[in-house]
C-alpha positions as CSV (number, residue, x, y, z in Angstrom):
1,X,14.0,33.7,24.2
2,X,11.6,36.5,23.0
3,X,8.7,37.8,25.8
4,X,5.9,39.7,26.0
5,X,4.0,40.8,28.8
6,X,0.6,40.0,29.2
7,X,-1.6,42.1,32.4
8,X,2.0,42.4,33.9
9,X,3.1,38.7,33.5
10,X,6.4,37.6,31.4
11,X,4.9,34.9,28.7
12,X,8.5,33.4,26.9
13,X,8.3,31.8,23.4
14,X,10.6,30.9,20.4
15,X,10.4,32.0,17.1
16,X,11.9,30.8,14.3
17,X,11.6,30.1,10.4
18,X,9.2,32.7,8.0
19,X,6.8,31.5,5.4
20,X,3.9,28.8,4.9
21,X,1.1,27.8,7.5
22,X,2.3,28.8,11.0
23,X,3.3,26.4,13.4
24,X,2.3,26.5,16.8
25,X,3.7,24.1,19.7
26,X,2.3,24.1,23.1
27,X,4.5,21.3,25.3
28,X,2.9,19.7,28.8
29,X,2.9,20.1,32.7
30,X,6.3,21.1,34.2
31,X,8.0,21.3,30.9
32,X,9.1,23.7,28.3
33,X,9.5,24.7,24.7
34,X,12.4,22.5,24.5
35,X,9.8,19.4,24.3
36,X,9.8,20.5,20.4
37,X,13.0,21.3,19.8
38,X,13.7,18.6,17.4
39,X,10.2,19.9,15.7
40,X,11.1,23.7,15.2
41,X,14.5,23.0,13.9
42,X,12.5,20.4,11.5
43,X,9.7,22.7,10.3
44,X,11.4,26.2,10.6
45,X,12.6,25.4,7.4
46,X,9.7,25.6,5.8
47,X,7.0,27.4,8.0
48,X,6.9,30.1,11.0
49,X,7.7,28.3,14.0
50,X,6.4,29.6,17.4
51,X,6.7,27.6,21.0
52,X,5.9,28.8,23.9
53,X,6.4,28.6,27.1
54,X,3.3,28.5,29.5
55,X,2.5,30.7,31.9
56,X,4.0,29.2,35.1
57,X,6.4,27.0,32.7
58,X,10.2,27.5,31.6
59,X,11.5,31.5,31.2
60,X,7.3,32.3,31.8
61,X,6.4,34.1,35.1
62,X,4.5,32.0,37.7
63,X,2.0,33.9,39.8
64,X,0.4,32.1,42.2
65,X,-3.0,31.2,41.1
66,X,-5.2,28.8,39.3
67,X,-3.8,27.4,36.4
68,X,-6.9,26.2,34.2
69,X,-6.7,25.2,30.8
70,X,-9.1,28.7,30.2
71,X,-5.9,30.4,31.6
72,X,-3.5,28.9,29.5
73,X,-5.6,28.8,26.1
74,X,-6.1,32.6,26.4
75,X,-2.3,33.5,27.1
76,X,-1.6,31.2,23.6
77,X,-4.8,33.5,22.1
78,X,-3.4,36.4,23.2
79,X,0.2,36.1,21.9
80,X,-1.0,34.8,18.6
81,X,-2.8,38.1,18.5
82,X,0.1,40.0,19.3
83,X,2.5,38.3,17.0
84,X,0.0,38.5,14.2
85,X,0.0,34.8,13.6
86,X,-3.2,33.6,11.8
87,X,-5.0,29.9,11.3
88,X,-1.7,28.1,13.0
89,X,-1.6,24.8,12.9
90,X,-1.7,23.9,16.4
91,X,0.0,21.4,18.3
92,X,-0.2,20.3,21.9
93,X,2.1,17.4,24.0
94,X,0.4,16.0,26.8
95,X,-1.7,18.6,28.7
96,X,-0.5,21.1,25.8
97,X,-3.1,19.1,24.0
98,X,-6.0,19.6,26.2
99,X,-4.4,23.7,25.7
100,X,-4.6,23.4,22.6
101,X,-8.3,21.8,22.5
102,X,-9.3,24.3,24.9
103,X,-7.9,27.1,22.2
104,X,-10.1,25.6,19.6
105,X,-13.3,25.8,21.1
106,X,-12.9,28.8,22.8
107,X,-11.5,30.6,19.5
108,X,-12.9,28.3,16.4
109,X,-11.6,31.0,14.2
110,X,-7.8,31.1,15.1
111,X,-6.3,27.6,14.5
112,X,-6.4,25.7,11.3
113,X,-5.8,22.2,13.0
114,X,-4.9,20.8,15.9
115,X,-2.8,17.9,16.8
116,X,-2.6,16.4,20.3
117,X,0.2,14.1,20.9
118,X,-0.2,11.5,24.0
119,X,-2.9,14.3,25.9
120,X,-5.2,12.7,28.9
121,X,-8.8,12.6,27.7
122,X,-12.0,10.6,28.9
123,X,-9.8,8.8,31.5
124,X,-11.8,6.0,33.0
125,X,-12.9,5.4,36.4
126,X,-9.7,3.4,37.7
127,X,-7.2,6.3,35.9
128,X,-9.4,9.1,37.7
129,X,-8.6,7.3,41.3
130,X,-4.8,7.2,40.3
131,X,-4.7,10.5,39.3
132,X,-6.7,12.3,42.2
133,X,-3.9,10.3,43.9
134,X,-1.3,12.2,42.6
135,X,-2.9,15.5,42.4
136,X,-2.6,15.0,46.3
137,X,1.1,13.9,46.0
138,X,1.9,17.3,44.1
139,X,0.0,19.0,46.7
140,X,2.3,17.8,49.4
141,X,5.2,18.5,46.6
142,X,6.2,14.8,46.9
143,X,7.8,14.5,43.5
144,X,9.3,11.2,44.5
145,X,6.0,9.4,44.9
146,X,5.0,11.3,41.6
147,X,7.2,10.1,39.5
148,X,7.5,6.6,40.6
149,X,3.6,6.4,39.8
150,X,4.1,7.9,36.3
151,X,7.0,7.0,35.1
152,X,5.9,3.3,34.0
153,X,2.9,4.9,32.3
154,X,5.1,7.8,30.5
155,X,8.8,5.9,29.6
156,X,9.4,2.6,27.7
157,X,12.9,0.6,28.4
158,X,13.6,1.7,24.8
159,X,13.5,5.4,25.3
160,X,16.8,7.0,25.3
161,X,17.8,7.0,29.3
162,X,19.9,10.5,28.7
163,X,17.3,12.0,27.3
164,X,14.8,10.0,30.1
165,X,17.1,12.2,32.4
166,X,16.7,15.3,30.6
167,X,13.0,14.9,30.6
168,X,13.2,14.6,34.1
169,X,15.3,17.1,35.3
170,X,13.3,20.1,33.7
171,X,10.2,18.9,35.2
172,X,12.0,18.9,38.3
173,X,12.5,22.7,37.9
174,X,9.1,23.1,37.9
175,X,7.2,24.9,40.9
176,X,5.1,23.2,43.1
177,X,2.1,25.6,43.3
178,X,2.1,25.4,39.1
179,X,2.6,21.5,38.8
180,X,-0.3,20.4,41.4
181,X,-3.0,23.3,40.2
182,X,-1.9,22.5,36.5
183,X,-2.0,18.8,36.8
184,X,-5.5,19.0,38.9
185,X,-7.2,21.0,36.2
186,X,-6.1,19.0,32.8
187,X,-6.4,15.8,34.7
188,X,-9.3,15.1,36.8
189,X,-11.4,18.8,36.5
190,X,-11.0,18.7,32.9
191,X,-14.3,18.5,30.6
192,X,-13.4,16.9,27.7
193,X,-17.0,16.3,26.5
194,X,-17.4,19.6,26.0
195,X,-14.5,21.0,24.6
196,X,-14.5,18.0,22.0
197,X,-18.3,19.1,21.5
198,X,-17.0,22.8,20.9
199,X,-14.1,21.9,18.4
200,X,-14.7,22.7,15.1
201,X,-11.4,22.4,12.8
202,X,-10.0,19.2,12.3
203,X,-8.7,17.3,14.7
204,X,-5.5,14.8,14.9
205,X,-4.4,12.5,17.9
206,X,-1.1,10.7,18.0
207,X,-0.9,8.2,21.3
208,X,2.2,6.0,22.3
209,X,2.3,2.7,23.0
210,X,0.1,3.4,25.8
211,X,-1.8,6.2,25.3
212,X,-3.4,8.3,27.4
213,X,-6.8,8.9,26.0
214,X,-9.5,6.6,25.8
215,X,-10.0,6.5,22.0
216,X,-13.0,5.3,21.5
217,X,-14.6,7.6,23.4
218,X,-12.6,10.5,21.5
219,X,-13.5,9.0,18.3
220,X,-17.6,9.4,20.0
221,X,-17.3,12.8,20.5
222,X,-15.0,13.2,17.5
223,X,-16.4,11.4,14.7
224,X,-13.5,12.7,11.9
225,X,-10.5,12.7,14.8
226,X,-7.4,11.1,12.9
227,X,-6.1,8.6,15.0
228,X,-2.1,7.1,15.4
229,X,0.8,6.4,17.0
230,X,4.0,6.1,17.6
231,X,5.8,3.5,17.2
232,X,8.2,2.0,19.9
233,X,8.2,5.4,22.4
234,X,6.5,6.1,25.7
235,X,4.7,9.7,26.4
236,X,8.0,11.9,24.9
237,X,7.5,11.1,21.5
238,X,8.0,14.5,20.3
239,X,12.0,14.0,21.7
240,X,12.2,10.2,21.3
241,X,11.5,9.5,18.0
242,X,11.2,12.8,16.5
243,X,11.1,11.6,12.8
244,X,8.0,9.8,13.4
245,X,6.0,13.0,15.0
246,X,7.9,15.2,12.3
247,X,6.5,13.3,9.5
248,X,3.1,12.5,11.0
249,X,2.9,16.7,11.7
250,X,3.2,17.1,7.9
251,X,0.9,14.4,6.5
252,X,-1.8,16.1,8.4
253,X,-0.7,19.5,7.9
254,X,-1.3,18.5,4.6
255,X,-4.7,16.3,5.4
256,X,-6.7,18.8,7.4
257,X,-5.8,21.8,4.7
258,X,-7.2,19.5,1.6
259,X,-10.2,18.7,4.0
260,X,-11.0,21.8,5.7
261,X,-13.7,22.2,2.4
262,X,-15.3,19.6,4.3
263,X,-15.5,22.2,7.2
264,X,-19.6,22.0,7.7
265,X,-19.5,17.8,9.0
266,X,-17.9,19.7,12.1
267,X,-20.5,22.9,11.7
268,X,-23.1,20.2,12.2
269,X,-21.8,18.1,14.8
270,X,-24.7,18.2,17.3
271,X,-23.1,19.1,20.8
């Protein structure tokens, strides 16, 4: 993997493919670029493809400190800076969603669209409880009681079980300090309402079969948000059933650049 250094941390990413709109993949809490790698071999043959790896994340340094989604979103400004890559599209799995939200209303002018796949947002009332729950479970670095909370809401008995495993064992790489700060502040401290408010550049949102956002309320503070999902795969979708998020990526690739003329309806938005 390529790095730069960023104020004397290591930030990792791949890079791959040359030519049209420039892809960039941001993957989710204690995981890696590897989340996408049935993506970049997909679109590197069409587009520049660049994942990275998080700050905290994969071949990424991990100082100890707060990992907000601020944090995060200025590390993935900062190395599209660097690496001259302009108007990406942008796609986020899981909290690299609320990333990649976070990007686009702190920067409207460097993505061209964004695409969450299966991120947390507006969770009600009875998911905050069960997530405060296990931001104290990282805390303690009880993994165990962790993933036997999550694990019925992220895999379905028809996801792969080797890939399950593989899933599994990177996040189990992952160090404790980074999961529970990561988790705390894209779970329970983020503010959706206002990043959503913020976001000005179309906006698409592919759930699984139980996703994780409440979509009604994203649709509220999103009027123009495309809306799908996947069908037959838990939270991995991007590894699962890869030819579903391939082709979904493209058709709005293709979707947000004929509608971006339509650019003031998010101008207007009142926040």
């Amino acid at each position: 993997m390529k790095q730069l250094t960023r104020d004397g941390v290591r930030l990792a990413y791949e890079e791959r493919g040359v030519g049209g709109n420039a892809l960039l993949f941001i993957h989710g809490l204690g995981f890696d670029h590897t989340t996408f790698t049935p993506q970049i071999a997909h679109f590197e043959r069409w587009h520049r493809v660049v994942a990275v790896d998080l700050r905290g994340h994969g071949a990424s340094d991990a100082p100890r400190q707060d990992y907000t989604m601020q944090v995060l979103a200025e590390d993935v400004a900062w190395l599209s800076e660097q690496l001259n890559i302009e108007r990406p599209v942008v796609v986020g799995h899981s909290m690299g969603g609320n990333v990649a939200l976070t990007l686009a209303a702190l920067y409207p002018d460097l993505p061209s669209s964004i695409t969450l796949i299966d991120s947390l947002l507006f969770p009600s009332l009875e998911m905050r409880v069960m997530l405060e729950e296990l931001g104290k479970a990282l805390e303690r670095a009880n993994l165990g009681e962790v993933r036997g909370k999550v694990e019925p809401l992220f895999f379905l008995p028809s996801d792969d079980a080797a890939l399950r495993g593989e899933m599994t064992a990177v996040f189990s790489r992952a160090s404790q300090h980074v999961l529970h700060s990561a988790f705390v502040q894209h779970t329970v401290m983020y503010d959706a309402a206002t990043f959503t408010a913020a976001c000005r550049v179309p906006v698409a949102y592919i759930g699984s079969a139980k996703p994780l956002a409440d979509l009604a309320a994203l649709r509220s503070a999103i009027p123009e948000v495309v809306i799908a999902q996947t069908l037959g795969s838990g939270h991995f979708s991007p590894v699962m059933v890869p030819d579903q998020i391939n082709a979904m990526i493209a058709r709005f690739i293709t979707y947000a650049a004929a509608t971006n003329s339509l650019q003031p309806q998010y101008n207007n938005r009142s926040v």
